[in-house]
N, C-alpha and C positions, 0 to 999 in steps of 0.2 A: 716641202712638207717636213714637219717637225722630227725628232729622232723618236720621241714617244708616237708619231703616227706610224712610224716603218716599222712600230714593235707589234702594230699590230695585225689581223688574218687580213689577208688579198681584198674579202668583201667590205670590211671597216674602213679599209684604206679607200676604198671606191665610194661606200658612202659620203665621208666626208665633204666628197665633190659634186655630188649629187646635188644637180640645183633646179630641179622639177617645178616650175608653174606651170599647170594644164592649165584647159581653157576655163576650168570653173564649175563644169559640169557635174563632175563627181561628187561634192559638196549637198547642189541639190536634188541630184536623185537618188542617194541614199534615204531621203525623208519620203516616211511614208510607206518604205518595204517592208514588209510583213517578217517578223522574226522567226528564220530554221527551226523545224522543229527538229526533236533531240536527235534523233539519228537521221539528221544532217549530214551531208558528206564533208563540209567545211568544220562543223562541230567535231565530229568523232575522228579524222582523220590528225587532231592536235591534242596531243596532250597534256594536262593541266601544268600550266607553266606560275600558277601562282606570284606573278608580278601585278604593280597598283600604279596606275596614276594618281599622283597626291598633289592637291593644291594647298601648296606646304605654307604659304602665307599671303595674304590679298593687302598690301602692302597702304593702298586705299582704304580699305575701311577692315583692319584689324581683328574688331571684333567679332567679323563674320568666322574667324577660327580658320580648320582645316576640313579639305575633306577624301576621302578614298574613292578610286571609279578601279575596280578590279579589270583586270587586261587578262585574262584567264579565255582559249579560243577568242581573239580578236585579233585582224590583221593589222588595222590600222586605225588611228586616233587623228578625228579632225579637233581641231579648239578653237573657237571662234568666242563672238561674244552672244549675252543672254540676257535678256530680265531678270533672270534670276540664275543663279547655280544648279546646274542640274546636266543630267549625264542619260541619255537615252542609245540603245545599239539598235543597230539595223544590220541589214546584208544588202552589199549593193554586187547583183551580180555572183562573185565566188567569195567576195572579199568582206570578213565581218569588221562592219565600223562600230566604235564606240563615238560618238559625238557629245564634243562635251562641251557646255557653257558655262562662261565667268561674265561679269559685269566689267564693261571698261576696257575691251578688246577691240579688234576690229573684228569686223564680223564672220572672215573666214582667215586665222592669224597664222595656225602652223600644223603640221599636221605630224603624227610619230608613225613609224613603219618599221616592222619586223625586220631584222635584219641578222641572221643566226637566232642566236641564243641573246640578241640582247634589241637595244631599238636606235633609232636614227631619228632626229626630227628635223622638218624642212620648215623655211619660212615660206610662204603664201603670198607672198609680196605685202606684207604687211609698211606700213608707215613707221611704227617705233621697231619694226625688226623684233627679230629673234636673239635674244643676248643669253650665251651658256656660259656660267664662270666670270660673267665681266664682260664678255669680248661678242660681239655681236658674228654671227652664221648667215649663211645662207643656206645650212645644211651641216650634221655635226653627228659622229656617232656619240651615245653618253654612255659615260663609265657610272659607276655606283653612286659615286657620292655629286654628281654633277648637280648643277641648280640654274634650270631654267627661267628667264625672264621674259616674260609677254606683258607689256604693258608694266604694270604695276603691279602685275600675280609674280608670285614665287613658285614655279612646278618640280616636281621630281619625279623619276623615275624609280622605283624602287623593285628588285628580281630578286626571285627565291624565297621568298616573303613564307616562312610556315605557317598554314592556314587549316584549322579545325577544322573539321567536318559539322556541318551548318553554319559555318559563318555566312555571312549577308555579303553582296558583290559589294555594294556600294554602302559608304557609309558617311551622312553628314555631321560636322560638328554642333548640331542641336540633338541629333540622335544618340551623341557619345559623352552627352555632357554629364560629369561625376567631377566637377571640380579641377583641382589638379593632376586628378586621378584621371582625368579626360584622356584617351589614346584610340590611335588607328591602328595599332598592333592586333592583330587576333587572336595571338596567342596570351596574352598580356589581357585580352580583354574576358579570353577564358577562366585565367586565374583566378580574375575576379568575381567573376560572375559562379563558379565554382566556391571561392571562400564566400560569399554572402547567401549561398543554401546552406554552409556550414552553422553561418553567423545564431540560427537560433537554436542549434545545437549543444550539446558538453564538451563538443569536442574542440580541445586548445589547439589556438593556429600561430603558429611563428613564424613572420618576417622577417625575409633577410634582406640585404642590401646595404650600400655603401649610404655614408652620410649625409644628407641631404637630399635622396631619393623618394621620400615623402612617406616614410612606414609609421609615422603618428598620423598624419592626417588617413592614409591608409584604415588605420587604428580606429579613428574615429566615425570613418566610414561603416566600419564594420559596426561598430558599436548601433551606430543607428538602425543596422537591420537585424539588430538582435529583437528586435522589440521590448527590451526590459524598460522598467522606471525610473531603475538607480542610476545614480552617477556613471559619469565614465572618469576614470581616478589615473591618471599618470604619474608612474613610478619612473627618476632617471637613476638606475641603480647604480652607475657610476659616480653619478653624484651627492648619495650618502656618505660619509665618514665611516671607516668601516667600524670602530666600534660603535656607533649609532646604529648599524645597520637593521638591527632584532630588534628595537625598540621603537624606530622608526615604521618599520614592516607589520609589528605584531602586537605594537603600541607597549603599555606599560604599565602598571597600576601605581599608585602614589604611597614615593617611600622607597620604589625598589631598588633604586639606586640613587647617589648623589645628585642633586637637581629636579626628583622628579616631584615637583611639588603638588599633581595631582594627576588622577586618570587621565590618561590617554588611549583611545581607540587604535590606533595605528590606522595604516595607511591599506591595508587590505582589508579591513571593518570599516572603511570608510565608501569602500566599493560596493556595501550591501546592495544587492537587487539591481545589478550595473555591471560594469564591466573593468576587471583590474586589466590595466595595461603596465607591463616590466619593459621598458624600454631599454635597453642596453647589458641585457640579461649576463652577456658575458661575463662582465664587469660585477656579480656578485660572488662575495669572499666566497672561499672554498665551504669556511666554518659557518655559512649562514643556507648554503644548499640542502644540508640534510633538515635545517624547518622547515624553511620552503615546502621539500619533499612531502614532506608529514602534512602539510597543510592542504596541498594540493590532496593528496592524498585519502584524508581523515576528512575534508572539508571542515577542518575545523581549526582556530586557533589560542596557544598560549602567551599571554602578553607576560611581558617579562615582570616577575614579581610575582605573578599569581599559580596558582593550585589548580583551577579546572578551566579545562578546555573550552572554549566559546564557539559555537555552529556559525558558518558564514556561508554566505550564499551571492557565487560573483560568477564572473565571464570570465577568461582568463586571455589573453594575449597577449604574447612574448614579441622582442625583435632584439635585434643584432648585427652589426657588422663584423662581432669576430668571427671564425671561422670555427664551430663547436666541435664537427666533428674531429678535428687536428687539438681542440684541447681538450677532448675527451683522450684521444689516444695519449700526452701527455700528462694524463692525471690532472688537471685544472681544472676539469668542471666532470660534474657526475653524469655519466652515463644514464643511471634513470633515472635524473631531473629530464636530459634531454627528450627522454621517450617519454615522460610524463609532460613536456610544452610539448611537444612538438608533432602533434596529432595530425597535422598536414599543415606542410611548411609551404610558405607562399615569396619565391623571390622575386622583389620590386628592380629592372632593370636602372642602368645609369642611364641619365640623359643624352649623353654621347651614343649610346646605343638604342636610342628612340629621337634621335634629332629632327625627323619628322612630324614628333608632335611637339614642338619648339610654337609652331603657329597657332597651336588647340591650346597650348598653355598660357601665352601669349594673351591672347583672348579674354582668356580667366583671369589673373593677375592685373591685368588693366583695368577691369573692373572694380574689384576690389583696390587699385594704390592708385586710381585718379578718380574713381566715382563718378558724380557726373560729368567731369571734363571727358573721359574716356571714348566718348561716343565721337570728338570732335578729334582724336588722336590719330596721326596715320605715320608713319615711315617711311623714311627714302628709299628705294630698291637696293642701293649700296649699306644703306642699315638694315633692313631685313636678310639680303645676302649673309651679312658678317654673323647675325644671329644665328643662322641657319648652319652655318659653316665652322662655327667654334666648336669645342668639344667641350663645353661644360663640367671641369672637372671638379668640380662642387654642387653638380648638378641641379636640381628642381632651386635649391635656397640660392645660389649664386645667381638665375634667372630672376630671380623674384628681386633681390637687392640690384640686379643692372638695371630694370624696369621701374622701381623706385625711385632711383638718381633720373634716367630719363624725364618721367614724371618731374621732378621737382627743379631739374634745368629746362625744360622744354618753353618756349614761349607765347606769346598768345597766337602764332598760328598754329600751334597745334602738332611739326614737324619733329619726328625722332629724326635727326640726322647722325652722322658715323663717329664725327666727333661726340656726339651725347653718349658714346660706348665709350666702355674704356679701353685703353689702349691695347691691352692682350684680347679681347674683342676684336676689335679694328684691323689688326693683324692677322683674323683669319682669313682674310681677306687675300689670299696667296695666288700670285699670276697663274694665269689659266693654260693650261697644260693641253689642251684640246687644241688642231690645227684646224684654221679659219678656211671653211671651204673654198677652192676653186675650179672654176669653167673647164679648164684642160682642153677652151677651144672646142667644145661641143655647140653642136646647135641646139635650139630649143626643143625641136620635137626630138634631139636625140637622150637629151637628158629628160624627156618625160619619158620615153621607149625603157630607158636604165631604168628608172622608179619603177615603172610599169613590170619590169622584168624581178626586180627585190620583190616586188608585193605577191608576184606568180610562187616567184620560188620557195616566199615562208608559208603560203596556204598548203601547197602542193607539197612541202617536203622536200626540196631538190628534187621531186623524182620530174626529170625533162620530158617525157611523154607527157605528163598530165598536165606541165605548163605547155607545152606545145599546142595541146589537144583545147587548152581553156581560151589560149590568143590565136587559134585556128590556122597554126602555121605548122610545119612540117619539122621533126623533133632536130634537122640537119640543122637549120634554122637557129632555134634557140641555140646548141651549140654555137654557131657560130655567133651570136649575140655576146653570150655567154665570153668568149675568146675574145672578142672586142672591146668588152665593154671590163677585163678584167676581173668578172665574177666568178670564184671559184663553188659551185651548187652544192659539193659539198659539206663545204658550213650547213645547211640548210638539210642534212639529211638525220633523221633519229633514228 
């Protein structure tokens, strides 16, 4: 076994060996049982562990997106195949299953099972196997970032996942769809759903986030649930010349200065009954903040040259990657500019930190840079892996530009292959760190007795009475399993 497998607790190390095909059974008599009601003794005796199974990419037919099956009280996860995608729970016995279908499986392919605080997944005797990282299992604990292959799906595990109160367990990429704004985050998807009741209010919202995270299209999202008539007007206020800046912003009348050969409106009277967007807000001079101020302020503006004030009537939404409050404490930018944008600020995470919705984006972007070829588009498992695995450090816009070159190399069969990535792509592709399980010289019914005994232990808690009492043996018994089989129960106790 690996030196990263001896790092890990007693039971991880045993999973990994864990090579469980029962007779089949379990599978289907889980269908059909009737779902716990709420105080349940299987329900209520676990608590909310906020972990998702995500079918992070269908590497076959792309555009199907991603989707989320919440693992919140569930013991264990079969994955088989379906007509269509979709995710139903049951209870078979003590044990809550989530069963979940993909298209293009075998029909019973792998199954996950609690194991502590994290999961384990076994193959099923499937035909194309089970592949974590590259390397094919016949049973494997997963760490956080691992990335399961079944078939042509791309799966992950994801734990600790912070989940709002009322979010939905499950969630499909038809139900999530906003564009690039598409995500399986809940928290991410609260934000949003929070700034667009803002949207038809006064109240200014500023975006934050690194470049290429998507806070114009963000921007323009919002704009549409504003329900206004007017324009939606983008301002890059880094990209004015700073002394254009007032003239630009607040327009100009003819005459006021050298060149102005006649009126101009400016660029916030251009946003009448719509919505002004200040993209790069940072980046306006120091000496152009306190009109700003007054504008937001008065609702009203002075275009340079003129004598009286002009009434305007706009939306306002700011964004940013500098960090304001550090240039507020520096004297750089004003303090009550920022309290005057910043009526509730909405942070757009990085791609690297949502690499899960790599597959919902995916989806979208294909659409839009191959049009109708799109639908005839599919990926290798080794090209959707590397997507899935990079860290996008240019985020949402570096996805959109790897996706274009695909597209415009791809052939008439229709294949992203790994070479169609670029090379710093292709490279995250980094040897797999998980040790490939073995036998240890078990017999078959003694490695299903093991499984048997991990799926006791994480309904039950560790507590060995109650597994005892569920497998109708004597609690000496499980001890003694327990000592043989290497499982230390206390992983398994809260």
């Amino acid at each position: 076994m690996s030196a990263l497998a001896n790092q890990r607790p007693p039971v991880a190390r045993l999973a990994e060996h864990v090579s469980c095909h029962d007779s089949g059974e379990w599978p289907g008599t889980v269908r059909g049982v009737e779902q716990p009601p709420e105080e349940s003794r299987v329900a209520a005796k676990r608590a909310p562990s906020d972990d998702y199974l995500v079918v992070a990419l269908e590497c076959g037919r792309p555009l199907a997106g991603s989707a989320r099956y919440a693992l919140r009280n569930v013991d264990r996860v079969v994955i088989g195949r379906g007509d269509e995608r979709r995710a139903e729970r049951f209870v078979d016995g003590d044990l809550a299953t989530l069963d979940a279908r993909v298209p293009g499986l075998a029909p019973q392919h792998a199954r996950l099972v609690r194991v502590g605080n994290g999961w384990a997944i076994e193959d099923l005797g499937s035909e194309s196997g089970t592949v974590v990282n590259g390397v094919r299992v016949d049973c494997a604990v997963l760490a956080p970032d691992d990335i399961v292959e079944l078939g042509h799906t791309l799966f992950r595990v994801l734990s600790g996942v912070a989940t709002p109160e009322g979010t939905a367990e499950d969630l499909e990429a038809a139900a999530a769809s906003e564009g690039v704004l598409a995500t399986l985050d809940p928290t991410l998807t609260r934000r949003m759903e929070m700034s667009a009741k803002l949207a038809t209010s006064s109240v200014p919202l500023l975006l934050l986030g690194e470049s290429g995270t998507g806070k114009e299209v963000a921007a323009r999202w919002l704009h549409g649930k504003t329900g206004r008539n007017g324009p939606f007007v983008a301002v890059n206020c880094g990209a004015i010349p700073t002394m254009l800046v007032e003239s630009q912003l607040f327009g100009h009348v003819k005459g006021a200065f050298s060149g102005a050969l006649r009126d101009e409106p400016g660029l916030i009277r251009a946003a009448e009954g719509g919505t002004l967007f200040l993209d790069e807000i940072g980046e306006l001079p120091k000496t152009s903040q306190a009109a700003l101020l007054r504008v937001l302020q008065e609702r009203e503006v002075v275009p340079v040259g003129a004598t009286r004030p002009v009434r305007v009537d706009f939306r306002l939404l700011a964004a940013t990657n500098a960090p304001l409050g550090e240039m507020v404490e520096r004297g750089e930018f004003r303090r009550d500019l920022l309290a005057r944008i910043a009526g509730m600020t909405v942070v757009l995470p990085s791609l690297r930190e949502r690499r899960f919705d790599v597959g919902m984006l995916v989806a979208t972007l294909l659409r839009r840079l191959a049009g109708d070829r799109a639908g005839a588009m599919t990926f290798t498992p080794e090209a959707g892996r590397a997507l899935l695995s990079y860290e996008w450090p240019f985020n949402v816009r570096e996805l959109e530009q790897s996706l274009a070159t695909c597209v415009a190399l791809n052939g008439a069969d229709g294949v992203v292959e790994l070479d169609h990535l670029a090379s710093t792509i292709a490279a995250s592709l980094h040897p797999s760190a998980i040790s490939v399980s073995a036998t240890d010289g078990l017999s078959v019914r003694d490695r299903q007795l093991q499984l048997q005994l991990l799926e006791k232990l994480a309904v039950h808690s560790g507590n060995l009475t109650e597994v005892a009492h569920s497998m109708g043996k004597a609690r000496t018994q499980i001890q003694r399993w327990c000592r043989r089989f290497g499982i230390d129960a206390n992983v398994y106790r809260r």
